[in-house]
C-alpha positions in Angstrom: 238.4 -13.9 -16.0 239.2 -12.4 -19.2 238.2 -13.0 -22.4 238.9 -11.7 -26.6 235.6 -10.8 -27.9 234.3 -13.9 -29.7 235.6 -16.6 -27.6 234.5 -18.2 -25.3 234.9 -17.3 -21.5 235.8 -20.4 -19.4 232.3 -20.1 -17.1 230.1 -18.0 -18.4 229.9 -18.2 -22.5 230.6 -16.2 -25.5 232.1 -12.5 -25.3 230.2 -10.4 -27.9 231.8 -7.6 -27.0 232.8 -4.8 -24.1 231.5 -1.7 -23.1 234.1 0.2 -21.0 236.3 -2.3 -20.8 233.5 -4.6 -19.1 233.2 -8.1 -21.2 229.6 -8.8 -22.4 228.9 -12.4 -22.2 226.5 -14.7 -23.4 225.5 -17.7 -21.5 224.7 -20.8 -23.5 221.4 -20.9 -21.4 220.6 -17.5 -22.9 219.8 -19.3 -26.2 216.8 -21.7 -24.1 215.6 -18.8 -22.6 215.3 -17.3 -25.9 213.5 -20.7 -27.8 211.1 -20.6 -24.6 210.4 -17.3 -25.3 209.6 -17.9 -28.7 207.8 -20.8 -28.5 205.7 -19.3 -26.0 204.9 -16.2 -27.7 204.2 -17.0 -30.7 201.0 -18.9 -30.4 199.9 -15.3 -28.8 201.2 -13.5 -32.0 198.5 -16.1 -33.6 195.5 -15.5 -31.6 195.9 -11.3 -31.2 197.0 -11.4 -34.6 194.2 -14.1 -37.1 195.5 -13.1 -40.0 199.3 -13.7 -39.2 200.7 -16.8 -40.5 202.6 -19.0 -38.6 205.5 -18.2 -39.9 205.3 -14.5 -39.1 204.1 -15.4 -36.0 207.4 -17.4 -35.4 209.6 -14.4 -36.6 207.4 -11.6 -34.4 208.4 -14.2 -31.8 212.3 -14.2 -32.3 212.2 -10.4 -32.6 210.4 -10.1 -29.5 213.1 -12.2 -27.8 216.6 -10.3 -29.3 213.9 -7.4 -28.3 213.7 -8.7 -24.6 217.3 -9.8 -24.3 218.7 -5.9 -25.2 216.4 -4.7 -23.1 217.7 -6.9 -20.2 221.3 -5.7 -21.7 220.5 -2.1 -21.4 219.2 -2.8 -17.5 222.6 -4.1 -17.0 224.3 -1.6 -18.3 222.9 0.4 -16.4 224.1 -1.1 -13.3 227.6 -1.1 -15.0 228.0 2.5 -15.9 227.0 4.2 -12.3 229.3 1.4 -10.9 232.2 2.4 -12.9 231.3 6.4 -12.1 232.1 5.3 -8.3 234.8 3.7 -9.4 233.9 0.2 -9.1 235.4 -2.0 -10.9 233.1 -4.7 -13.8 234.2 -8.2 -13.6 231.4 -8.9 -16.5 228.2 -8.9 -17.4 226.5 -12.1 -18.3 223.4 -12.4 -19.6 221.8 -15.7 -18.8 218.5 -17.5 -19.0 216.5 -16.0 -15.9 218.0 -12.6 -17.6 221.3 -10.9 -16.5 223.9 -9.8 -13.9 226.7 -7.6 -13.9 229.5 -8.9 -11.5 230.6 -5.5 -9.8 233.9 -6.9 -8.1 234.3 -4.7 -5.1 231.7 -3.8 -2.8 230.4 -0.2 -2.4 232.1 1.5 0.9 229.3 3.8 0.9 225.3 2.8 1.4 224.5 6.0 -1.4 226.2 4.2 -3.8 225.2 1.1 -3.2 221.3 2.1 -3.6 222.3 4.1 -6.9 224.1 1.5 -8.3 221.2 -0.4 -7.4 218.6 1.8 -8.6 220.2 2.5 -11.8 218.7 -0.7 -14.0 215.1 -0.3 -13.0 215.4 3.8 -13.7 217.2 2.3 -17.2 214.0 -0.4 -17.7 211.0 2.7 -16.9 212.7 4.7 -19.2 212.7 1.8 -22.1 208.9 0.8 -21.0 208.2 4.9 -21.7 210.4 5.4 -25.1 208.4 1.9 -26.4 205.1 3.4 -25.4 205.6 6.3 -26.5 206.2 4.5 -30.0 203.2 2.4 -29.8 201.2 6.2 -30.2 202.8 6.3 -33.0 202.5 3.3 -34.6 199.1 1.8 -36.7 197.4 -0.4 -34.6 196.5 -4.0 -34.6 199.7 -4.2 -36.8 202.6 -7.0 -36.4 204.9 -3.9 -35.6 202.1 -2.4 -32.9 201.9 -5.8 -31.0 205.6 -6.0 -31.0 206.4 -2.7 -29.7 203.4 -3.1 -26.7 204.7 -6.6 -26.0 208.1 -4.8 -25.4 207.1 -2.1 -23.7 205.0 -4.4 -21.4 208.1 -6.6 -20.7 210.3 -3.4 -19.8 207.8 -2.4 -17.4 207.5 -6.0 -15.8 211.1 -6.2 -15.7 211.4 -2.6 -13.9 208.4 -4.1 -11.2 210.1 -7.4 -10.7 213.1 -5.9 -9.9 211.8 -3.8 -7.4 210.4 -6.3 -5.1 212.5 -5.8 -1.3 214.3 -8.6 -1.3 218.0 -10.0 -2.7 219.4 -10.8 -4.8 217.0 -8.0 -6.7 217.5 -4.7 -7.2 214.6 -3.8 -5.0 216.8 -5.3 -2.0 219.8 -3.9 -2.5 217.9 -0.4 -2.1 216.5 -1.8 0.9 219.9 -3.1 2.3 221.4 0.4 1.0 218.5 2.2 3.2 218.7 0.0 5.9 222.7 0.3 5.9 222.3 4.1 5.6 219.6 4.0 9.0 221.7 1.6 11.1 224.8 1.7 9.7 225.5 -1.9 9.7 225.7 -3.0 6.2 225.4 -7.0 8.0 222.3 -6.4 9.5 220.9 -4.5 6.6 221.8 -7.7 4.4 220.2 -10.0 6.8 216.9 -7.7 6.7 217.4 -8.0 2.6 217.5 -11.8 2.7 214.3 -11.9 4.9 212.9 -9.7 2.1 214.3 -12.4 -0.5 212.3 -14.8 0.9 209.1 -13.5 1.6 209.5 -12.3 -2.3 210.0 -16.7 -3.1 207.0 -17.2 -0.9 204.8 -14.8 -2.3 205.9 -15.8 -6.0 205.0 -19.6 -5.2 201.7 -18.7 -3.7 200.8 -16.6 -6.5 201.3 -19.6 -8.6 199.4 -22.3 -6.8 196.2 -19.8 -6.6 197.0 -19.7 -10.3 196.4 -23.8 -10.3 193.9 -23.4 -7.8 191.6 -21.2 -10.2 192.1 -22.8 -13.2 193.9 -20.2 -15.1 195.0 -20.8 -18.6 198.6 -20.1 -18.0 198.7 -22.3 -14.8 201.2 -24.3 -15.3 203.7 -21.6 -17.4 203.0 -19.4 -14.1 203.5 -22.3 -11.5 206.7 -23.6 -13.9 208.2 -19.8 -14.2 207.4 -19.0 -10.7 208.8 -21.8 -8.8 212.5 -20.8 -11.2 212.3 -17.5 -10.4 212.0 -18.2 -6.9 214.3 -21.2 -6.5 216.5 -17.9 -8.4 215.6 -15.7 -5.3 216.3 -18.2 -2.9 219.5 -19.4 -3.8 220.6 -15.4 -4.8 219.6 -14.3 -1.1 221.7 -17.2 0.4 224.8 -16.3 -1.7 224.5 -12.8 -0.6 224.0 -13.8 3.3 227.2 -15.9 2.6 229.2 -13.4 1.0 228.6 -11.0 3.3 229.7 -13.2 6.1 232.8 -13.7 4.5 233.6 -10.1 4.2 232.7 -9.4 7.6 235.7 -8.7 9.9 235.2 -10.1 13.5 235.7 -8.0 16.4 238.9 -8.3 18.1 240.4 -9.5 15.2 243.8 -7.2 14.2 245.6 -8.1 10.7 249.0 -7.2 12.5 248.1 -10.7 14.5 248.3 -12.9 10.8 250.8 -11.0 9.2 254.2 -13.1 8.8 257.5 -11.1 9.7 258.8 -10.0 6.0 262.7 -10.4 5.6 264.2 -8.7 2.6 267.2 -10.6 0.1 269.2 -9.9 -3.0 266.8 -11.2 -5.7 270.2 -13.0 -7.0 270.5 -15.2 -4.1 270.8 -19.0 -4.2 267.1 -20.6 -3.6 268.3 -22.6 -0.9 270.1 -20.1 1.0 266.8 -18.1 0.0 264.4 -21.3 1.8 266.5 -21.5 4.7 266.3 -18.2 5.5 263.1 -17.4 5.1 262.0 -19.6 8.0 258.2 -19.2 8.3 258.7 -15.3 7.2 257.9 -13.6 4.2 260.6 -12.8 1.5 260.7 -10.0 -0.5 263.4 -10.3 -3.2 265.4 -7.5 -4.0 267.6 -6.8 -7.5 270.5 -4.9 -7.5 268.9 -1.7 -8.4 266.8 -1.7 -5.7 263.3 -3.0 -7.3 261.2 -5.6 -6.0 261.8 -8.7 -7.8 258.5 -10.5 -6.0 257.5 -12.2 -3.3 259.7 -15.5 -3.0 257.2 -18.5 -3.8 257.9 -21.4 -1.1 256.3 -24.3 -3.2 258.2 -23.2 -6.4 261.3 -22.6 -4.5 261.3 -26.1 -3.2 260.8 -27.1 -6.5 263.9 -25.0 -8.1 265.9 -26.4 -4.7 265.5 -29.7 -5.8 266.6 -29.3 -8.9 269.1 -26.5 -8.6 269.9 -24.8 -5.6 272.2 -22.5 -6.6 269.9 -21.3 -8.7 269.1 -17.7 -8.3 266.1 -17.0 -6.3 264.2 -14.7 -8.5 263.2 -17.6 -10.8 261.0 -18.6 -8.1 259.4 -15.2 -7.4 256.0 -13.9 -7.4 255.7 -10.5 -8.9 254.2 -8.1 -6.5 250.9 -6.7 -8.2 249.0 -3.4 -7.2 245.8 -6.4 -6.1 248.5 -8.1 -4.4 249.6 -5.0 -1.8 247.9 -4.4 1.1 248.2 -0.9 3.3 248.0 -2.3 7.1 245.8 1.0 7.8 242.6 -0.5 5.5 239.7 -1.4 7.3 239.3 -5.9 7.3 236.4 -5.8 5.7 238.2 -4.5 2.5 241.6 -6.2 3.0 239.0 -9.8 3.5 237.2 -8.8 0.3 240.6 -7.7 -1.5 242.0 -11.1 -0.6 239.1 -13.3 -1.6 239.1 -11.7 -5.2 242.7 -12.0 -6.0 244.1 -14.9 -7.6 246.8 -14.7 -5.1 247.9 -16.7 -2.0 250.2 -14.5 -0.6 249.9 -10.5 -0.3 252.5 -8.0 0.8 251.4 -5.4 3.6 252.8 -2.2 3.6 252.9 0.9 6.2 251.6 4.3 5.1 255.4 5.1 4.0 255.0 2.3 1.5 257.6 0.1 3.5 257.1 -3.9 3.8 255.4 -4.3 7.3 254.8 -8.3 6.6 253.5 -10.8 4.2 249.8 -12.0 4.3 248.8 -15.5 3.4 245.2 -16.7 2.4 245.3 -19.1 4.4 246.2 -17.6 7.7 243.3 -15.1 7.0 240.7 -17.6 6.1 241.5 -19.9 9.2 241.4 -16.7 11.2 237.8 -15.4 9.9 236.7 -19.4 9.9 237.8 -19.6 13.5 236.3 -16.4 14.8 233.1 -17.4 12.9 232.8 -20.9 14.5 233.5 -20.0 17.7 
C-alpha cells in the first residue's frame, strides 16, 4: 500500500518519509509506547538524578524515547537495506508500539540470506549499544547528558539480546529457521522448529515475570504487565509465521498446468459479448491491432459492459497485464503461491519460457487447490 510522505497510510499510520524507496511509517500506537516510556522513566531520571527537577526529568524522559524509537528505526533499517542488496523487495517499515517491523514482501529463496537479513538488525543495535558507550567515556558523569546516553546504550544492547532469543517472530528465530533450513533443507520444518522456539521464548518471558511477583520485586507489576505483551507479541508472531508458511507451501503432486484455464487470444476491438461467449470458462487475452496485449478480459466487468452495451469494444473491460501479474509456468509453487497471495490481482497470465500465453491462473482455483490438498 503506498503512501505520499505525510499522509496517512490506510493501516499502518503516518509516512515520515522513505529510505530507498521503502515508506517509513508511524503507527498511532507508537505515540503510547512513547508516553509509557516517559512516564515510566522519568521518575528514574528523579531518583539517579536529586537534583533534577521534574521538569527536566520529564524532558530527559521524552529524549530518551525519540532516543529509543531511532534506535528501533536504525534496527529496521538494517533489516531493509541487506534485504534490498538480495533484491528483496520493502513493503514498509512500521514502527509500532512493541517497536518495529519491516514488511520484506517476498520470501528469501536462499537460507544465507534469510539468516543475513535476519542478523542484520541485531549486528545494527550492538553497533549502536558500542558507539553510545563509547560516548558515555567521554561524557562527565552523573550529568543529565551521561544518564541519557547509558540509558540508551543500555536499551540498544537489550534490544540486540531480545532479539536474539530462538524463537519467531524474532530475529533470533529466523537465524535459527535460516540454520535449520540450511541443515535440512526444508524451510517448513525449519519454521516449525522456529515456532517451538517462539514459544518456549513466551513461556520463559511469563515465568520470569511471575518469579518477579513471587519475590516482591519493585518493578513487578511493569515486568509481569510488559512481559505477558511481549509474549502475547511472540505468540501471536510465531502463529502468523506457522500460517504463512503453510500457505506458501506447495503440496506434493500438485502441478500448476492442472489449474491453469486454456488462454484463447481476441482482437482487443471485439464486441464484449462476442468477447463473453467465447471465452467459455477460458482465459482471454485481448489483442490490439498492433499486436500488444491490451489485458486480460475481466468477466465480472464484461458482464457489466454486456449489459449495458454489447457491442462495446472489449478492451474497456480489460485488465492490463502487469509484470506481478505474469507468471513463467517453469517457477517453482512455492513462489508462484507466494506471488499470487501478494498481488492485488485475481487473475494471472502464465507464460512458457518463449514468453508465449500457456493459460490464465485464477486465485481462486489456486487457493481451493492448496485448501483442498491441505485438508485432505
Amino acid at each position: 500500500m503506498r503512501s505520499w510522505a505525510g499522509q496517512p497510510d490506510r493501516d499502518g499510520g503516518l509516512v515520515l518519509f522513505r529510505v530507498f524507496g521503502v515508506p517509513v511509517l508511524l503507527a498511532p500506537s507508537w505515540w503510547l509506547g512513547s508516553l509509557v516510556v516517559t512516564l515510566l522513566y522519568a521518575p528514574l531520571v528523579g531518583r539517579l538524578l536529586p537534583d533534577t527537577s521534574p521538569l527536566v526529568a520529564v524532558l530527559l524522559a521524552a529524549a530518551f524515547a525519540a532516543l529509543l524509537g531511532l534506535s528501533v528505526l536504525a534496527h529496521e533499517l538494517g533489516h531493509c537495506v541487506v534485504a534490498l542488496r538480495f533484491g528483496l523487495p520493502v513493503r514498509r517499515l512500521r514502527l509500532f508500539l512493541l517497536g518495529g517491523i519491516s514488511e520484506v514482501a517476498k520470501t528469501p529463496p536462499r537460507p544465507r540470506q534469510e539468516g543475513l537479513v535476519a542478523a542484520a538488525g541485531p549486528a545494527v543495535s550492538v553497533l549502536l549499544a558500542a558507539v553510545f558507550g563509547a560516548i558515555v567515556l567521554m561524557v562527565p558523569g552523573g550529568t543529565a547528558l551521561w544518564l541519557l546516553v547509558v540509558q540508551t546504550a543500555v536499551a540498544n544492547a537489550a534490544v540486540a539480546v531480545f532479539n536474539l532469543l530462538p524463537g519467531l517472530p524474532l530475529d533470533g528465530g529466523r537465524m535459527l529457521r535460516a540454520a535449520v533450513w540450511a541443515v535440512t533443507g526444508r524451510r517448513r520444518f525449519a519454521t516449525k522448529a522456529a515456532v517451538v522456539g517462539g514459544g518456549v521464548v513466551a513461556v520463559a518471558l511469563v515465568l520470569w515475570a511471575l518469579v518477579g511477583v513471587a519475590e516482591g520485586s519493585e518493578d513487578q507489576w511493569l515486568r509481569l504487565g510488559v512481559c505477558l505483551l511481549t509474549a502475547w507479541f511472540v505468540v501471536m508472531g510465531a502463529s502468523g509465521e506457522l500460517a504463512a508458511e503453510q500457505r506458501r507451501s506447495w503440496p506434493d503432486g500438485l502441478r500448476l498446468a492442472d489449474l491453469v484455464r486454456p488462454v484463447l487470444q481476441l482482437p482487443a476491438e471485439s464486441p464484449v459479448a462476442d468477447a463473453l461467449a467465447a471465452s467459455a470458462g477460458r482465459g482471454v487475452v485481448l489483442v490490439r491491432a498492433d499486436g500488444v496485449a491490451a489485458g486480460l478480459l475481466n468477466q465480472l466487468a464484461a458482464e457489466r459492459l454486456a449489459a449495458a452495451a454489447p457491442y462495446a469494444p472489449a478492451e474497456q473491460a480489460a485488465e492490463p497485464i502487469r509484470a506481478e501479474t505474469v507468471l513463467l509456468d517453469s517457477e517453482p509453487g512455492e513462489e508462484i503461491a507466494e506471488r499470487v497471495r501478494a498481488a492485488a490481482a485475481w487473475q494471472f497470465l502464465v507464460v512458457d519460457a518463449d514468453g508465449r500465453p500457456a493459460g490464465v491462473l485464477h486465485r481462486e482455483d489456486l487457493r481451493a487447490a492448496l485448501a483442498a490438498h491441505r485438508h485432505g
